[in-house]
Steps between C-alpha positions, in 0.01 A plus 500: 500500500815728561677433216137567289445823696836597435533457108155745508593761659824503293309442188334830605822685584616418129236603295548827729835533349395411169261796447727746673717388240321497189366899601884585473586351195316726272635810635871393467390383167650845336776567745809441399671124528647417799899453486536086617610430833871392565551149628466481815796356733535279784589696779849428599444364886230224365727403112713260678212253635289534184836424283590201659121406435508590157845305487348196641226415331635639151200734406448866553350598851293820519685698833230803625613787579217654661333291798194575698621673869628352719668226236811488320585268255883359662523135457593419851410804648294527805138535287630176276191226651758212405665427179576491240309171475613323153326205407651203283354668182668829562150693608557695815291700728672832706271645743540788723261577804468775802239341747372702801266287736157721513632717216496258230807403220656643183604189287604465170564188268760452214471198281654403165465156284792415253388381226113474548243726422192292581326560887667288791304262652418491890369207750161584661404273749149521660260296712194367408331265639728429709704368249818678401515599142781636316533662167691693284425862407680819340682661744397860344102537398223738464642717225332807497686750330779538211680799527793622308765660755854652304453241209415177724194358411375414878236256606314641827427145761296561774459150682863387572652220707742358706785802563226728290210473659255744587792694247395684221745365207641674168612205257700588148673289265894601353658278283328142566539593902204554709560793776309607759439770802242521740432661812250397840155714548481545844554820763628749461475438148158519267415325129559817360835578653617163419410530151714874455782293681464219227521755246755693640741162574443403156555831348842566645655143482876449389600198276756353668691239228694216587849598540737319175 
């Protein structure tokens, strides 16, 4: 019932964004063409965890450079929730997380998947019955938006699981790798905020290649 509620109300929050967006496009319509954005670079405390990531698994990695407050992005820094975990198949998950009992948590999810570009698949295991039944299920569902953010054609999940649930999660495709960010809705945070922080993380990413 959560997880339902949840993908409403953010369902809401998008088409919000949606029409404040299409009311702007028309006017900038005769302005004059934006100069591109530079490339944005991994800040230089957090390059040396995400280029021994990008080193060993042997595809790019996308380093942020901008993370919600309180969070950094250091590998091994005091916000980094454990990992790097690298599975057998190269796909890792990087999470970072400030948790305040009574005040709630800022946590954010990093995944990548070497060489696939199809959804993961999770185990849910429920009760019914009595009986326990097990299945298997994507790990990322509920798409309900597609939204283009600097070139990256995004897929919008709003019913997540295992490290990403109750997470609102941004899923893109580069180069036959599947990539992922998402971050948890809960206090002090709100759909909406999440979804600018989404944006925003995916917006101002730095490639970070394997070294040769």
């Amino acid at each position: 019932m959560r997880a339902t509620a949840c993908a409403i109300a953010l369902g809401a929050v998008l088409v919000a964004v949606a029409a404040g967006c299409s009311g702007s496009e028309s006017e900038e319509s005769s302005a004059a063409t934006p100069k591109p954005k530079a490339a944005a670079t991994c800040p230089a405390k957090w390059r040396a965890g995400w280029q021994q990531l990008a080193n060993r698994i042997g595809v790019p990695v996308y380093c942020p450079t901008w993370m919600p407050s309180p969070l950094d992005a250091e590998i091994g820094g005091q916000w980094n929730s454990g990992g790097p975990s690298v599975s057998k198949d190269r796909s890792y998950l990087v999470g970072f997380l400030w948790h305040e009992a009574n005040s709630g948590d800022v946590h954010v999810n990093f995944r990548a998947y070497p060489g696939k570009t199809t959804i993961p698949r999770c185990s849910d295991t429920q009760r019914v019955d009595g009986k326990i039944r097990r299945r298997s299920i994507p790990c990322f569902s509920d798409a309900r938006d597609t939204r283009l953010v600097r070139g990256l054609r995004t897929t919008v999940y709003t019913v997540n699981r295992d490290a990403d649930q109750w997470h609102v999660l941004y899923a893109w495709r580069r180069r036959g790798t599947l990539y992922t960010v998402s971050e948890h809705v809960a206090p002090p945070l709100t759909f909406g905020r999440v979804v600018r922080n989404l944006d925003r993380l995916v917006e101002t990413a730095a490639l970070v290649r394997p070294a040769s």
